[in-house]
N, C-alpha and C positions, 0 to 999 in steps of 0.2 A: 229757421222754420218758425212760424207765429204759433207759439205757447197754445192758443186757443185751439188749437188743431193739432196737437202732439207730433207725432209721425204722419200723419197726415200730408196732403198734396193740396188738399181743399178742390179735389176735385175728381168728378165722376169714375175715373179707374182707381181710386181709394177703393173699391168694394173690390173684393177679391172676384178673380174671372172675368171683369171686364172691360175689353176692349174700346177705343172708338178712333173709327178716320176718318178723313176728309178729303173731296177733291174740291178744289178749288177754281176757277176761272174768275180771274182776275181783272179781265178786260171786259169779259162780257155780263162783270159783277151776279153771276149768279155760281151755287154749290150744292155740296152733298153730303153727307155726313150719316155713319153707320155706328149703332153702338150694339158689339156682338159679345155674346153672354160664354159662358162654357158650351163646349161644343152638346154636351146634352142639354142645351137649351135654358131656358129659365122661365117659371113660371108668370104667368103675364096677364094684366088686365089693362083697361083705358079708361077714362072717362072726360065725353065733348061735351063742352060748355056751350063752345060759342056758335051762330048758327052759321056760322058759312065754310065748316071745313073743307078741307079733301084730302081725303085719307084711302085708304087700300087696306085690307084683312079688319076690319073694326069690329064688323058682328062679329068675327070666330072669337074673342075675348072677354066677350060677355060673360057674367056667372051661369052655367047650366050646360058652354058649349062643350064636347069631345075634345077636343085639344086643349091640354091644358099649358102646351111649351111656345115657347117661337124661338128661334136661333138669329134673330138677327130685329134690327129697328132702324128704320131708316128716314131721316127726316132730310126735307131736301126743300130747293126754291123751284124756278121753271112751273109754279104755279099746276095746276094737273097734268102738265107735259114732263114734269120731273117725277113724276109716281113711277115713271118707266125707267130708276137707277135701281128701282126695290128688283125689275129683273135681272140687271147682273150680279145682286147680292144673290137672288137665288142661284144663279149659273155658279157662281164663283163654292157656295158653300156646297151645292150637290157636288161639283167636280172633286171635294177631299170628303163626301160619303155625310157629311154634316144635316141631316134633315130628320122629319117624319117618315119612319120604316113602313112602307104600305104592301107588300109585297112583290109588288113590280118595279119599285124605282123608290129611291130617297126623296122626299118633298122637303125642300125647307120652306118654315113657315114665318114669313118674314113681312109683318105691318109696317106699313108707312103714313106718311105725312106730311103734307108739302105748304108752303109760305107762298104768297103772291110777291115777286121782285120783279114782273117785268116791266114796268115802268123805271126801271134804276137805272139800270147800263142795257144790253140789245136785250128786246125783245124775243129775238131769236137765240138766244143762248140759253140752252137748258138743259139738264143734266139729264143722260143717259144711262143704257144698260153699261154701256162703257165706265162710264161716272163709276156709277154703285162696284163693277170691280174693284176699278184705282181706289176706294174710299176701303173698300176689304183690305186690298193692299198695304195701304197705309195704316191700316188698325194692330198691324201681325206682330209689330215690335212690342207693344203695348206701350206706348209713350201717351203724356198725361192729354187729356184734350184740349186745357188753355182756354184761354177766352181772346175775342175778337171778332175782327171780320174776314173770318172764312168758312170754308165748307159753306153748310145749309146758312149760315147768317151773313155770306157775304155782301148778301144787294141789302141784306134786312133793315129797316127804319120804321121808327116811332115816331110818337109826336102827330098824327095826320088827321087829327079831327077837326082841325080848320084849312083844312086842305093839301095837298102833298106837295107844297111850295114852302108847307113850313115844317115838312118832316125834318128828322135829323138820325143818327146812323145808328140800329139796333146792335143786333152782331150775335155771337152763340156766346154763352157763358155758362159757369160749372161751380160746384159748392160740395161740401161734405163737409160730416163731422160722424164721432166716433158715439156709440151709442151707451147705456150705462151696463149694458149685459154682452158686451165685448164685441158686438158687429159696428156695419158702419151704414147709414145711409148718403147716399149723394143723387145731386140733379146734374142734367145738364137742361138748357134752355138755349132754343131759336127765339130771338126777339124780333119780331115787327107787328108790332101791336098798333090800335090806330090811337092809345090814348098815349099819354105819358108813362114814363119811368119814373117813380119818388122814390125817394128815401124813406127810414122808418118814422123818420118824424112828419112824414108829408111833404120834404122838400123837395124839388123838382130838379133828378138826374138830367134827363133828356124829354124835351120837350118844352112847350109852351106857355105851360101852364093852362091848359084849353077848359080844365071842369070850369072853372070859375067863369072865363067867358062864357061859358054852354049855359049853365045853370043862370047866367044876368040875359044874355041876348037870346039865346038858339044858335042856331045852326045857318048861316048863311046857305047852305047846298052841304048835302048828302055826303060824305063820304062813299069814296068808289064801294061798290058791296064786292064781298071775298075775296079783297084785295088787302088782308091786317090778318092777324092771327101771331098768337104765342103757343111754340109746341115747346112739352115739356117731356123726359124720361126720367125716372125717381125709379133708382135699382137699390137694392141692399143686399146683404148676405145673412138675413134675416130670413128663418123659413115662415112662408106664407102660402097660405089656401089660395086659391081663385077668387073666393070669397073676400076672403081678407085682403087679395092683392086690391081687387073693385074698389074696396072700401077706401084702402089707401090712396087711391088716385081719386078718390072723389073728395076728399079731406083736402087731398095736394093742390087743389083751386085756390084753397085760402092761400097759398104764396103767392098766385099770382094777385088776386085780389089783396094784398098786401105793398104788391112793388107796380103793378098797372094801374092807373084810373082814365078812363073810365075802363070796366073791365068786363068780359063776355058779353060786349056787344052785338046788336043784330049784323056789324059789317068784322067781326073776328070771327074765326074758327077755333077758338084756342081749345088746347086738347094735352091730355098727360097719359102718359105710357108708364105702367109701371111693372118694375123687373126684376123678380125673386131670382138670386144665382144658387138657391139653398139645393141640393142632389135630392131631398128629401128629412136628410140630418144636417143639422145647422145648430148658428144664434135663435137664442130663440128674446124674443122682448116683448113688453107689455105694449098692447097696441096702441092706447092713449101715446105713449113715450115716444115710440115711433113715428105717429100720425104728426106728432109737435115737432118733431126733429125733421119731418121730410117735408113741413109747411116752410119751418126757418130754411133751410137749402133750396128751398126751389125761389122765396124771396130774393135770397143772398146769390142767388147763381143768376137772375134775370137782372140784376141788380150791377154784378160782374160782369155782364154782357156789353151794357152802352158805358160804364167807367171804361171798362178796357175798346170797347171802339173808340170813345173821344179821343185817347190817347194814341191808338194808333191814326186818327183821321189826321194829325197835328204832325205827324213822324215825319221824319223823312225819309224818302223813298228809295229802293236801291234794289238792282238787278237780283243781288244773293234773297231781297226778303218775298222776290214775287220767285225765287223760286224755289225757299222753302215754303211757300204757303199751304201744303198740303200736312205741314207738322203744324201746323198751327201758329202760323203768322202770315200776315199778308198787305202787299205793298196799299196803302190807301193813301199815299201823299197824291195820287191821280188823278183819284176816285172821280173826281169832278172834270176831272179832262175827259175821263172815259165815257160818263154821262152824257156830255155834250157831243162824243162823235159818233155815239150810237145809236 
């Protein structure tokens, strides 16, 4: 285990109570991915940056609204046709009593968030109510989430502000670290941003290098609009307000502005969820401490995302790893076979 991380996983189920799964489709490069809290929920806020989301429950999150919980977070590709795996997370959690008690029926309350992939592999492949079960499914063991190209990151890529001929392969990726007052915070991250991935010196993970082009030439044509976006989840076991949770998701941009350039552009969506596991009593920590631990994870977890796709793009490929893809691997020695016959 790396020293820097103690007992740690360096990644998003580090914080006690939470789950996360994936479904995957491999051939038709696009997925799904659910990150479900304790069954009484967890307090929850967002904050969108970038202007071309799509997203599902976002007003309820706001500071001022009634609900303060949500039981489930779903980020997914299939572009606004994947918003529709957030309904079998609901079928899936009302069937074991999992939601908001309204007197007639259990609601769960479950935001989502989707990536544009259909330019990757088919068009027509996009994740369903179906999906959002399998991805429940998959979350129930609680095995760690991993980084790569599956789930919601499987079509994902960067790098596309000179056009998506010179993208390269985003993927989901995850980060924690432990905090000074005994909690822990962690990210996970959807990457398909359209600028690049750097490192912390400014070196360039994935992509082109395109600011320096943008900034000497411009822009030859447009990138596609709401076709890019980084989704982010930053959970703790940290107790937080609504208030406080808001604040913490709007701090949590500086990670991506840290590991993306160019970053909340007019052609991203990018968007962070974040998710108190606290019943009420908990960790408690100083919110500056917090705010700086959950900027460094969500850098270090978008960061994790295309290190770990490069290396799976390179692998080689083999029947056992397309079909564990739904623990968190997946077969991409193809990737470009499958591109080309869809």
């Amino acid at each position: 285990m790396d020293e820097e991380y103690g007992d740690l996983h360096d990644d998003i189920t580090d914080v006690p109570g939470i789950r996360v799964g994936h479904w995957t489709d491999p051939v038709g490069l696009t997925g799904c991915s659910v990150v479900l809290p304790p069954p009484h929920g967890a307090v929850a806020a967002v904050d969108v940056r970038g202007a071309a989301p799509g997203t599902r429950e976002t007003d309820l999150l706001a500071p001022g609204r009634l609900v303060e919980r949500v039981h489930a977070v779903v980020l997914a590709g299939g572009s606004a046709f994947g918003l529709a795996a957030a309904d079998g997370v609901m079928s899936y959690l009302a069937e074991r009593g999992v939601g908001l008690p309204t007197g007639h029926a259990v609601v769960p309350i479950v935001p989502a968030a989707v990536v544009y992939d259909l330019g990757v592999g088919s068009a027509q492949a996009r994740p369903d109510a179906a999906a959002g079960v399998h991805a429940c499914v998959d979350a129930e063991p609680g095995s760690p989430c991993g980084n790569g190209l599956f789930g919601a990151g499987t079509g994902a890529t960067v790098g596309k502000l000179l056009g998506p001929d010179r993208a390269v392969d985003g993927g989901i990726g995850t980060a924690s670290r432990a905090l000074p007052g005994g909690g822990v915070v962690a990210a996970m991250a959807v990457v398909n941003a359209v600028g690049d991935v750097v490192a912390a010196d400014g070196t360039v993970l994935a992509g082109v290098g395109a600011v320096e082009t943008l900034l000497a030439d411009g822009l030859a044509r447009a990138p596609l609009a709401a076709a890019n976006t980084t989704l982010v989840v930053v959970a703790t076991d940290v107790v937080l307000t609504r208030t406080r949770a808001h604040r913490l998701a709007v701090v949590s941009h500086d990670g991506l502005a840290l590991a993306v350039r160019p970053v909340h552009t007019s052609y991203d969506g990018d968007t962070v969820f974040v998710l108190s596991t606290a019943d009420g009593t908990g960790r408690e920590e100083e919110p500056v401490v917090l705010e700086t631990a959950a900027v460094e994870v969500v850098a270090r977890a978008i960061r994790n995302a295309v290190a770990t796709a490069t290396m799976d793009t390179v692998a080689t490929a083999t029947m056992d790893t397309v079909a564990t893809a739904t623990t968190g691997t997946v077969a991409t020695a193809e990737r470009g076979e499958a591109q080309s016959e869809t």
